[in-house]
C-alpha positions as CSV (number, residue, x, y, z in Angstrom):
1,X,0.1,14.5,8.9
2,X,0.7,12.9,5.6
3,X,2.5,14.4,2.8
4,X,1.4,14.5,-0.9
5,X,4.3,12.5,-1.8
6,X,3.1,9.8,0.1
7,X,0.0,9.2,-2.1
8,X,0.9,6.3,-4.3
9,X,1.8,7.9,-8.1
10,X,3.0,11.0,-6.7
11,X,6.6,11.8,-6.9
12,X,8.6,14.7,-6.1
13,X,7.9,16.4,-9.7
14,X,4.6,15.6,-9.6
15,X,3.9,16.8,-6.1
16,X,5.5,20.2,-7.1
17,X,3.1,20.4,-10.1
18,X,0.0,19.7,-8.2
19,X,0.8,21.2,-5.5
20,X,1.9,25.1,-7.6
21,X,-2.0,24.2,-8.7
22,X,-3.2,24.4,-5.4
23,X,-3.4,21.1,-3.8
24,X,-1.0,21.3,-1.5
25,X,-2.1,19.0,1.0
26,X,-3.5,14.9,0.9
27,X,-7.3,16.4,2.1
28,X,-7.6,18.7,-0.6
29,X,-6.6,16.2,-3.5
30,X,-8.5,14.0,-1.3
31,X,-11.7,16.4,-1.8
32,X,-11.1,17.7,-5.9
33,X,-12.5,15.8,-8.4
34,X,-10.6,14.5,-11.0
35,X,-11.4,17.7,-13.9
36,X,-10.1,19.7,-10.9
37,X,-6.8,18.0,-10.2
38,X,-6.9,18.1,-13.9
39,X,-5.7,21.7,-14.0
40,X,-2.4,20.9,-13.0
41,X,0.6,20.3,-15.2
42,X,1.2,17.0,-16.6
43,X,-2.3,15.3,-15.1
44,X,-4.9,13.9,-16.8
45,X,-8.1,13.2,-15.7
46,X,-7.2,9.3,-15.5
47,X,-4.4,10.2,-13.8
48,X,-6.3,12.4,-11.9
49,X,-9.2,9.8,-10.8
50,X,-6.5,7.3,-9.4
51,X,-4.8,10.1,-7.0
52,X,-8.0,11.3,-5.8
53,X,-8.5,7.3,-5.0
54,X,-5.1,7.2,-3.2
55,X,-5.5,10.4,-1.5
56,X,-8.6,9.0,-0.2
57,X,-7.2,5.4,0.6
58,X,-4.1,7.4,2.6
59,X,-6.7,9.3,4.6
60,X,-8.8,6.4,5.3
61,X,-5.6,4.6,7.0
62,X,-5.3,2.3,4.0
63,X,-2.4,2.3,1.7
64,X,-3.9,0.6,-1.0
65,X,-6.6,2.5,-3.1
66,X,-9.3,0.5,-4.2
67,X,-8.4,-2.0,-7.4
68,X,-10.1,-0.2,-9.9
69,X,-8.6,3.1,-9.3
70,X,-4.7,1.4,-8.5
71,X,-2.2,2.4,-11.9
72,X,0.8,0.2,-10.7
73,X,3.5,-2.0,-13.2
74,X,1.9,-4.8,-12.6
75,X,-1.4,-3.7,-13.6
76,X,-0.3,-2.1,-16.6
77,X,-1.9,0.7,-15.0
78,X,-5.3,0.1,-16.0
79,X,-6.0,-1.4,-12.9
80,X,-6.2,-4.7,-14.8
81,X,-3.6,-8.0,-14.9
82,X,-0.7,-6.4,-17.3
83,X,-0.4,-9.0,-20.4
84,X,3.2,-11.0,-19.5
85,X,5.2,-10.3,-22.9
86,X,6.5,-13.4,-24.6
87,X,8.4,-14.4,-28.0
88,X,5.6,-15.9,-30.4
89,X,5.7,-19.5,-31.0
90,X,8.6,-20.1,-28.7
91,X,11.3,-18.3,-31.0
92,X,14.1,-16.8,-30.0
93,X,14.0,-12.9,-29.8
94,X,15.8,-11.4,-32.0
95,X,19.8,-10.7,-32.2
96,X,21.6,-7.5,-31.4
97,X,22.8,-5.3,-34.1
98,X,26.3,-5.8,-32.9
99,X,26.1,-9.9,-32.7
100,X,25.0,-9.5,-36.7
101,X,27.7,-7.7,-37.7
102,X,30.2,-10.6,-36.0
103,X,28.4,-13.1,-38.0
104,X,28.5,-11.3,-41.5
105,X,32.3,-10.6,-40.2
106,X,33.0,-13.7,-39.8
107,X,31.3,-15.3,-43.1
108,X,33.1,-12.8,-45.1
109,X,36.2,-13.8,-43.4
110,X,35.7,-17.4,-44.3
């Protein structure tokens, strides 16, 4: 039998938290719907909608929840492609407090 801290998102703070608020075991975050899970410290109903999907995933033998309900790094966790971050127009990013005050050090010096 699974444990809640296998459903993907759930951790060992967050298992405490959900399961003080009753859902103490995979079927019955499986089986509340997301304003139910809701109750419990620290989960929103997002959140709340994307365990629910896990829960149901794990029960169902899958370990992926469907796409639309996944919240991982790579998705940003929307469930969509996260945006890759890059420096605009190919600059350099910027310098370190520290390597500023070497330069200005070393101007003053000069």
């Amino acid at each position: 039998m699974a444990n809640i801290v296998d459903i993907k998102g759930i951790g060992p703070a967050s298992a405490r938290s959900i399961a003080e608020s009753g859902f103490d075991t995979v079927e019955k975050i499986a089986a509340a719907t997301p304003a139910e899970l809701a109750t419990a410290p620290g989960i929103g109903e997002a959140r709340a909608a994307k365990l629910i999907a896990a829960a149901q995933a794990l029960l169902e033998g899958s370990s992926e929840p469907a796409a639309e309900a996944q919240a991982t790094p790579e998705t940003g966790g929307e469930g969509k492609p996260a945006k890759e971050k890059s420096d605009k127009k190919g600059k350099k990013p910027p310098k370190k407090k520290s390597e500023k005050k070497k330069k200005k050090k070393k101007k003053k010096k000069k």
